[in-house]
C-alpha positions in Angstrom: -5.8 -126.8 -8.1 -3.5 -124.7 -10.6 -0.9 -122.4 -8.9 -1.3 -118.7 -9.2 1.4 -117.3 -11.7 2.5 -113.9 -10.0 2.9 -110.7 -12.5 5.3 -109.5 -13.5 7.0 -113.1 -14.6 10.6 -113.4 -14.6 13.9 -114.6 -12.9 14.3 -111.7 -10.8 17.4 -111.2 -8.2 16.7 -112.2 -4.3 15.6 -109.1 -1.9 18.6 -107.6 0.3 18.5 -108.6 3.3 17.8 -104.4 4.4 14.8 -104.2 2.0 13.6 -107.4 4.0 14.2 -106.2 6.9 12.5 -102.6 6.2 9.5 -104.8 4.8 9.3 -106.2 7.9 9.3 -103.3 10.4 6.4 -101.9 7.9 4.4 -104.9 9.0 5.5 -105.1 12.3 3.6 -101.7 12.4 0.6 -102.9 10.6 0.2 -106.0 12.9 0.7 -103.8 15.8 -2.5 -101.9 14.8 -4.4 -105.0 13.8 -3.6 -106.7 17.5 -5.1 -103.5 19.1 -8.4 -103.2 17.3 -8.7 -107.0 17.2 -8.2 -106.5 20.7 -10.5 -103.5 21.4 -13.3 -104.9 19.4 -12.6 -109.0 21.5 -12.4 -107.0 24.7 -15.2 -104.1 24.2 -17.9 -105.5 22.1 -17.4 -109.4 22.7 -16.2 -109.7 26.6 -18.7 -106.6 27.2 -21.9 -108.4 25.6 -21.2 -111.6 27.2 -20.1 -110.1 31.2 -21.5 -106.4 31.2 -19.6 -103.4 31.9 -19.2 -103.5 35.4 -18.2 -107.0 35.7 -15.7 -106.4 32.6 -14.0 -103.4 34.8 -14.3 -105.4 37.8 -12.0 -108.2 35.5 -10.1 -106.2 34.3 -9.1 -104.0 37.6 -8.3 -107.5 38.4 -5.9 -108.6 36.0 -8.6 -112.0 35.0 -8.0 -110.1 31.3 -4.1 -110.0 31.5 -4.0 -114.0 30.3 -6.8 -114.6 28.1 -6.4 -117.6 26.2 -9.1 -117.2 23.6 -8.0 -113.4 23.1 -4.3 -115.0 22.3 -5.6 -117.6 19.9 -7.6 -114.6 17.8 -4.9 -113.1 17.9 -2.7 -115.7 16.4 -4.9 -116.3 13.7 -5.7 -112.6 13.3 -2.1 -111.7 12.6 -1.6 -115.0 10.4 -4.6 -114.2 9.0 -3.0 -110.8 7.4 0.3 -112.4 6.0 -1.8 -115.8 4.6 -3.9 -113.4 2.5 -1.5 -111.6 1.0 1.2 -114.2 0.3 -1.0 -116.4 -0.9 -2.4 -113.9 -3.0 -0.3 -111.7 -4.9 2.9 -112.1 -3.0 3.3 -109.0 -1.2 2.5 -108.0 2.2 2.2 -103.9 2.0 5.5 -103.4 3.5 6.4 -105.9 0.8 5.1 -103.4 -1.6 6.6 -100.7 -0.5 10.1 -102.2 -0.7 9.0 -103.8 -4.2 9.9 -107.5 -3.2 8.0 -110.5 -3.4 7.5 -113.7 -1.8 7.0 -116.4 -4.7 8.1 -120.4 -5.4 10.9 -120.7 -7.5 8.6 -121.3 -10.7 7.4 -117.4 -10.3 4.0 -119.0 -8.7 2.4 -117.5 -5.3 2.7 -119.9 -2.3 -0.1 -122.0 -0.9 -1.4 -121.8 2.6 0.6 -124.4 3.9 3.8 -122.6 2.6 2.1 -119.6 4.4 1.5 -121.4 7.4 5.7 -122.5 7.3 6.7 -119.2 6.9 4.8 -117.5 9.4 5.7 -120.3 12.4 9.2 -120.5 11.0 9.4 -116.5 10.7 8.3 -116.4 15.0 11.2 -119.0 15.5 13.3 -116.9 13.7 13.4 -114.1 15.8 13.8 -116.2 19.3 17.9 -116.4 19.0 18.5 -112.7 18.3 16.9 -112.9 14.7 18.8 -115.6 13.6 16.9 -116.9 11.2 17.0 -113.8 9.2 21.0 -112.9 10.0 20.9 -116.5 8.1 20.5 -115.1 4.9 23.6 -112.6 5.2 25.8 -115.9 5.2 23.7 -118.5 2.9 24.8 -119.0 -0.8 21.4 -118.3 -1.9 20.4 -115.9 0.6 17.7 -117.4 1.9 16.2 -117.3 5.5 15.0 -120.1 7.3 11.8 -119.0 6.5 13.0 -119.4 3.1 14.1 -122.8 3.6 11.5 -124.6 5.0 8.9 -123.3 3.4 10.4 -123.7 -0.4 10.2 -120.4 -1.2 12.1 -117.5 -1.8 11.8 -113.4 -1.3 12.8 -111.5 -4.6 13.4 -108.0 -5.8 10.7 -106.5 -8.2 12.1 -104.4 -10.8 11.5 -100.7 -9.9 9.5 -100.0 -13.1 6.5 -102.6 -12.3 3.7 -100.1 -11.3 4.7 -97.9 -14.8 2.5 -98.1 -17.7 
């Protein structure tokens, strides 16, 4: 399968680590939204069709909804769902957008979903030691995360004129 060549080409600068990080708190945002209606709709269409109202209230009064493995695994995939399609396919997130970066491979081609799949596991990790993983950056020659690393890939700045014509 041929890779994806992103537009605009070129051998543009890495992203600051503050245009990363804004990125990121714009899709922090997002995936907080998706998680609730994923949620809602799991909860109140799917739990409701398959236990009734009353016995979903009764569960829920309860706490039997607190832990809900399957909700957690939609979740999951819900969230890594939303990053997968749009680095795989164009490069940007919309908070990457808005910051006018770009997730690419070094050759200017969009990554694949296993590079996807790297980066989103890797970025979770990242956060456990007090956001490590993305403070990395701020001290590696190339300014990469470890997101960056180990998934070959690298975050750059767009220039500012891309959407022009």
């Amino acid at each position: 399968m041929s890779k994806q060549v992103l537009q605009p080409k070129g051998n543009f600068p890495k992203a600051s680590f503050w245009k990363r990080i804004a990125a990121v708190f714009y899709d922090f945002m997002l995936c907080i939204a998706l998680v609730m209606v994923v949620t809602m709709l799991y909860q109140q269409g799917v739990l409701r069709m398959i236990y009734g109202s009353q016995a979903l209230q009764d569960m829920a009064e309860s706490k039997m909804l607190d832990i809900d493995p399957v909700l957690s695994t939609i979740l999951f995939i819900s969230v890594f769902a939303f990053f997968a399609k749009f680095w795989t396919h164009g490069g940007q997130t919309l908070g990457m957008q808005v910051w006018g970066i770009r997730v690419q491979n070094a050759d200017g081609s969009a990554i694949d979903i296993w590079q996807a799949l790297l980066r989103f596991l890797i970025a979770l990790f990242s956060w456990l030691p007090a956001g490590l993983g993305f403070w990395w950056m701020l001290f590696d020659k190339q300014k990469r995360t470890w997101s960056d690393m180990y998934s070959g890939s690298d975050v750059v700045q767009l220039p500012k004129n891309i959407h022009k014509k």
